[in-house]
C-alpha positions in Angstrom: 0.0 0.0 0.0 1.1 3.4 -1.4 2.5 5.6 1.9 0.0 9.0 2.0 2.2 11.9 1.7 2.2 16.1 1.0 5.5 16.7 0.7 8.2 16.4 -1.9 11.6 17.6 -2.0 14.5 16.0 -4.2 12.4 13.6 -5.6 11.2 11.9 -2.5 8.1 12.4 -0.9 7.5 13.3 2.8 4.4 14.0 5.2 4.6 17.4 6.5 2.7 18.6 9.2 2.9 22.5 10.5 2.3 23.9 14.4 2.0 26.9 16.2 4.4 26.7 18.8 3.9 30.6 20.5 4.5 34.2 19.7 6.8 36.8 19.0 7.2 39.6 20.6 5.0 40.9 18.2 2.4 39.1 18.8 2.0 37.2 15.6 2.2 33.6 15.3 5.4 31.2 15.6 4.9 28.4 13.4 7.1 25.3 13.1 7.1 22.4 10.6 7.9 18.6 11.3 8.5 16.1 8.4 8.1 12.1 8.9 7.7 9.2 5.8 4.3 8.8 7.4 2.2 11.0 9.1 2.6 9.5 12.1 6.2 9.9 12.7 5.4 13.3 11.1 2.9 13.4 14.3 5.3 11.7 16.6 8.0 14.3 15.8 5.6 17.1 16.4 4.5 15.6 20.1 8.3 15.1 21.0 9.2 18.8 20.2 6.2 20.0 21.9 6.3 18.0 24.7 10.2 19.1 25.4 9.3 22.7 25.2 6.2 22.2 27.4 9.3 20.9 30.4 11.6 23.3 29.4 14.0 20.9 27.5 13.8 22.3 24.1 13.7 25.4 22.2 13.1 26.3 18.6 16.6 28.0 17.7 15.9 28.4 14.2 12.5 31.2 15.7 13.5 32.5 19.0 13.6 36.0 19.7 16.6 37.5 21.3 14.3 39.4 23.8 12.4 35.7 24.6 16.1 33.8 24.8 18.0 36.8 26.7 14.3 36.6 29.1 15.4 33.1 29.7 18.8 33.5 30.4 18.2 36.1 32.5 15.7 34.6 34.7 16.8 30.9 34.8 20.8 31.2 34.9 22.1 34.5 35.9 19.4 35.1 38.7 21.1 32.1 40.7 24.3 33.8 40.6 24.1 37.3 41.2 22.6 39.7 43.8 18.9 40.8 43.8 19.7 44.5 43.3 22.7 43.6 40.8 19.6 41.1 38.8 17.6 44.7 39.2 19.9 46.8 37.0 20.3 43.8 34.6 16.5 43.4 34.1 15.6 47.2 34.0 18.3 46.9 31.1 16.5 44.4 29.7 13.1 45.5 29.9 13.6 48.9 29.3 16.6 48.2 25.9 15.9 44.5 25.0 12.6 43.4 25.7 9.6 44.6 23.1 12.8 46.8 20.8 13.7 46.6 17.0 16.5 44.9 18.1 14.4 42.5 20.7 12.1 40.6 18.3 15.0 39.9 15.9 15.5 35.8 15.3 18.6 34.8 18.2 20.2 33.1 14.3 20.0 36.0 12.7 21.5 39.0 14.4 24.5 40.6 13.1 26.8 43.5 14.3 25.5 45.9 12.1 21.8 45.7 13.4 23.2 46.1 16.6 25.6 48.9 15.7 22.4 50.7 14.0 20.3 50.2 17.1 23.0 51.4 19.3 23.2 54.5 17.2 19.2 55.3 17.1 19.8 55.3 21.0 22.5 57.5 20.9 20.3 60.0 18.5 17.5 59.5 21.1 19.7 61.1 23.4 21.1 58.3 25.3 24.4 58.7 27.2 27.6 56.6 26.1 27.0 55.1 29.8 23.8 53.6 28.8 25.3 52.2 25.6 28.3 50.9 27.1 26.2 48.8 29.9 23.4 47.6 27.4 26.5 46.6 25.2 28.3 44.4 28.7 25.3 42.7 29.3 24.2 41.8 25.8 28.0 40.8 24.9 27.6 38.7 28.1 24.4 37.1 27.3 26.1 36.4 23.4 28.7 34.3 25.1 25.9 32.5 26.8 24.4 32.1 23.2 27.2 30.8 21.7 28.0 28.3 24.2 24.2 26.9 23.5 24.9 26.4 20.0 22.6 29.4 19.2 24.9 31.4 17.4 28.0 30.7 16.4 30.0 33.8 16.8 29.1 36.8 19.2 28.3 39.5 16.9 29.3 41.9 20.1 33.1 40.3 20.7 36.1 42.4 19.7 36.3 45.6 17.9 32.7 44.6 16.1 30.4 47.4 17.8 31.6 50.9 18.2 29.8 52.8 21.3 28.7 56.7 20.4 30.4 58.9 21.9 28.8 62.4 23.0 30.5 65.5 23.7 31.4 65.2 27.6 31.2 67.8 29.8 33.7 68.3 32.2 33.7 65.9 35.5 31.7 67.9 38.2 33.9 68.6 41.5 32.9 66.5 44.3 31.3 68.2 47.3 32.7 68.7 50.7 31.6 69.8 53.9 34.0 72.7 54.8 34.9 73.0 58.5 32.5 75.7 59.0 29.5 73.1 57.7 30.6 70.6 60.0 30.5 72.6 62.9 26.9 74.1 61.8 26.1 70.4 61.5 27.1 69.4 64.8 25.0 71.9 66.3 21.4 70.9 64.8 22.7 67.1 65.6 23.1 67.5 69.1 19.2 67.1 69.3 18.5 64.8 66.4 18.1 61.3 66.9 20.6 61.0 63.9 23.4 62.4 66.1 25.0 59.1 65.8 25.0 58.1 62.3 25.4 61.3 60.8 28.9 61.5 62.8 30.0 58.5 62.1 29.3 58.4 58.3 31.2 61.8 58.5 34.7 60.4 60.7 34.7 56.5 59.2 33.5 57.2 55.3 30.9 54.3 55.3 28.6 53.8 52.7 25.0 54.6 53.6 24.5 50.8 53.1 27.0 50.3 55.2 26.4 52.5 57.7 22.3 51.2 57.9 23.8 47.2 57.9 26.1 47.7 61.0 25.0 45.3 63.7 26.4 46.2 67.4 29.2 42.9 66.9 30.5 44.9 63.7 31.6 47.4 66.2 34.1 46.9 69.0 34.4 49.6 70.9 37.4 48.7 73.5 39.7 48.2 70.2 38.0 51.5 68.5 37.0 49.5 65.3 34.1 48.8 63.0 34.0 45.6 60.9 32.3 46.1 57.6 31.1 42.9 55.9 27.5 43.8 54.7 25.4 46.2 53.3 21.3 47.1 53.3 19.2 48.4 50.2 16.0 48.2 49.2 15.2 46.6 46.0 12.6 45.1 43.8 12.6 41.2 43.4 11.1 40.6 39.9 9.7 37.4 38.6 9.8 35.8 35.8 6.1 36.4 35.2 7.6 40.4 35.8 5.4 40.6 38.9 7.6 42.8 41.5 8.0 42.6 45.1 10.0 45.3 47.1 12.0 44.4 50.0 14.9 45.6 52.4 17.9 43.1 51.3 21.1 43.1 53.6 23.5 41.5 51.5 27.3 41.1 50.8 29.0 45.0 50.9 29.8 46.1 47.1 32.8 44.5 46.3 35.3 41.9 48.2 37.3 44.8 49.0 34.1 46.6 51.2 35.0 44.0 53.6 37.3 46.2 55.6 37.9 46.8 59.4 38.3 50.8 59.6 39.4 52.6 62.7 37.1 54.9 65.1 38.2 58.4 66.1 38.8 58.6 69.8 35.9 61.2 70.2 33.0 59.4 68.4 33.2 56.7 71.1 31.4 57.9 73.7 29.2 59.4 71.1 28.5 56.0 70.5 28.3 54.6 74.1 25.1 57.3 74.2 24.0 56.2 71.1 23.5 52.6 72.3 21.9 53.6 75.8 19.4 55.8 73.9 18.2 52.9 71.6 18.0 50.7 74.8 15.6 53.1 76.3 13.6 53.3 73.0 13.3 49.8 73.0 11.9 49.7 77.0 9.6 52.7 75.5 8.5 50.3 72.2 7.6 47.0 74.4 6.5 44.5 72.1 6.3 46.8 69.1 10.3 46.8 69.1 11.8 44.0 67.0 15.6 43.6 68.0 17.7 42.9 65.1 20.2 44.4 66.4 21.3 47.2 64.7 23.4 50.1 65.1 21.2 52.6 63.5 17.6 51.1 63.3 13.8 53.3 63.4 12.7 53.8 67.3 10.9 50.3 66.7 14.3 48.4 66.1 13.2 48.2 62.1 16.0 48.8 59.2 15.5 52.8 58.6 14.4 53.0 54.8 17.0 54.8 52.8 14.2 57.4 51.7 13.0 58.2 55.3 16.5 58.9 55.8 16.9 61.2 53.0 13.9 63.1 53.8 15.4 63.6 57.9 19.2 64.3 56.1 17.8 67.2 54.3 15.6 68.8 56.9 18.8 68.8 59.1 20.9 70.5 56.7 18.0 73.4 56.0 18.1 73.3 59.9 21.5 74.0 59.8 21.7 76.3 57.1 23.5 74.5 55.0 22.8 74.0 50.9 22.0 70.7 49.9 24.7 67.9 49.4 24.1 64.7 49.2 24.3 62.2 51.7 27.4 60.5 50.1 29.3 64.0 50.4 29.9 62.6 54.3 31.8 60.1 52.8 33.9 62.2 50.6 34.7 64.7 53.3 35.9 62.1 55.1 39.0 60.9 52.5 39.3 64.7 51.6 40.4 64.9 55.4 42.5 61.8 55.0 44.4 63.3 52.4 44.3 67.0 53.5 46.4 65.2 56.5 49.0 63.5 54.2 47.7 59.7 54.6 49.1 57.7 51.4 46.7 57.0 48.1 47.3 54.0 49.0 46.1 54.0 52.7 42.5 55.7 51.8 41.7 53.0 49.2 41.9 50.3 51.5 39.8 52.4 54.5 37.2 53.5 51.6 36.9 50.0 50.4 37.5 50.5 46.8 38.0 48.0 44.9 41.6 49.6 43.0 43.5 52.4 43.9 42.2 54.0 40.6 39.0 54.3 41.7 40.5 56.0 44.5 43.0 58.4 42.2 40.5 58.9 40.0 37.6 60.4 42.3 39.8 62.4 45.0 43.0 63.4 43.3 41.3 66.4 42.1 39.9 67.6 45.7 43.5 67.8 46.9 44.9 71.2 45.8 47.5 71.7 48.3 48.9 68.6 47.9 49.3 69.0 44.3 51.2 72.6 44.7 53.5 70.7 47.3 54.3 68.5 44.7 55.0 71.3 42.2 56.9 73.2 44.9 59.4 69.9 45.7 61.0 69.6 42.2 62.2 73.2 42.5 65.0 71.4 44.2 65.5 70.0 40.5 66.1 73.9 39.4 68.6 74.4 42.2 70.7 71.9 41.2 70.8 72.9 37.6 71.6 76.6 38.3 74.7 75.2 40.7 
């Protein structure tokens, strides 16, 4: 008996059958077509293939999308791996570069450099900063790899000299702000009042982060050797599903990098600062009862709770109007601190290390322009050079 078929290519004859199997970003239909001698193993194919993408064990590399693959990737590998506010910068890239773009609902096979390069630069026309470009371009080059490895691509179309990042016209690098000793002692004024005596001082005389600084439990700080142990940090982020439901939540995680693990040293004069500090909170938690819940931290609400970083914004900013000071930004503690460091002669090398950066680059490159004085010195010290030359 003659096999029924509906296919014929080369000469032989084939039963083809065709099936939806999603779709694109789009929203059109995905279609895929199976091939078998009979229909049955025509049908038998189809099954298999659907029945490995219903568990997750296959998909269709010849159709998917690089927003639906990178989705994927994103959700199912590198979410394991990283932190949940490092995963919330790499999805916001995602959803706000990847997901839904010209450049999204392109075939994972079919990209090339240039259709990147041209999407890059219709960003870059759209008004958006090198920066942008430069991490949109890190983390699709990283997901590419990823690709590669699968055996969805064979080369990454974003690896070497391939994809060129606009370049705008950059202003000039904004001084950082200080505190000047006249701000400080304004500052201390309002604070000796303020319920955020404590913090406020000691972001200003140890440089923490304000992550830092809102992590610190009472065994990160010993006060008989007059040193703080940093080895975590606090923010608040969004934990995003894969179904891109959100749910926002105080995280205290790992510090920044491996080198924001640091034990830094505590001035003299902020210890019994501290001392009161501690004695104040006990009495808040008497004054709580069983509203108070005891995690034991340095600089928590009156009910023991982690302070939310925009309550403390909003208390940071109605102590400088207080004090009559114009606005700087929290994180301006934190340079005045290593612009005292240097302004008393302590080595590049020494204020890395006690900032926790992770390369004395970081270090050079932020601060070396706040130190003035220092650089004159320098210029003043190879006058000996001229002396020797006119003897």
């Amino acid at each position: 008996m003659a096999r029924k078929t509906n296919f014929e290519v080369n000469g032989s004859q084939y039963y083809r059958i065709t099936a939806v199997i999603g779709r694109n970003s789009k929203g059109s239909l995905i279609r895929k077509q199976f091939y078998g001698k009979t229909k049955k193993e025509a049908e038998d194919k189809k099954n298999e293939y659907l029945n490995g993408v219903k568990s997750g064990l296959k998909l269709d590399s010849q159709n998917i999308t690089l927003g639906e693959l990178m989705h994927l990737w994103l959700f199912e590998v590198i979410k394991l791996k990283i932190k949940a506010s490092s995963f919330e910068k790499y999805e916001g890239i995602y959803r706000n570069y990847i997901k839904d773009t010209a450049i999204g609902i392109l075939k994972i096979c079919d990209l090339k450099s240039i259709q990147i390069q041209k999407y890059y630069n219709k960003l870059h026309e759209n008004n958006k900063s090198s920066n942008v470009i430069k991490n949109l371009n890190k983390l699709l080059k990283q997901f590419l790899n990823y690709a590669v490895d699968e055996g969805y691509i064979i080369k990454n179309p974003c690896w070497g000299n391939k994809i060129v990042i606009p370049e705008q016209n950059i202003a000039k690098k904004d001084e950082i702000k200080i505190f000047t000793d006249g701000e400080i002692s304004q500052l201390e004024k309002v604070l000796r009042t303020s319920r955020l005596k404590g913090l406020i001082l000691t972001a200003l005389t140890t440089g923490l982060r304000q992550g830092e600084l809102l992590a610190l439990t009472w065994d990160d700080i010993d006060l008989d050797k007059g040193e703080i142990s940093v080895n975590k940090s606090i923010k608040r982020v969004n934990i995003i599903k894969s179904d891109d439901s959100k749910e926002n939540k105080i995280l205290i995680q790992p510090p920044k990098t491996i080198n924001s693990n640091r034990v830094v040293p505590i001035p003299s004069e902020l210890i019994p600062i501290l001392k009161q500090h501690h004695l104040k909170q006990k009495l808040e938690k008497i004054k709580a009862g069983e509203e108070y819940e005891d995690k034991n931290l340095v600089f928590p609400t009156a009910l023991g709770k982690p302070i939310d970083a925009k309550n403390l914004f909003r208390s940071y900013k109605n102590l400088l109007i207080k004090a009559g000071i114009k606005h700087k930004k929290f994180h301006c503690l934190r340079h005045t601190y290593a612009s005292k460091l240097f302004a008393n002669n302590i080595p590049l090398k020494t204020v890395q290390v006690l900032l926790g950066h992770s390369n004395i680059k970081t270090t050079a490159d932020i601060y070396t322009h706040v130190m003035p004085k220092q650089k004159i010195d320098a210029a003043e010290k190879l006058n000996s050079i001229l002396r020797l030359k006119s003897n």
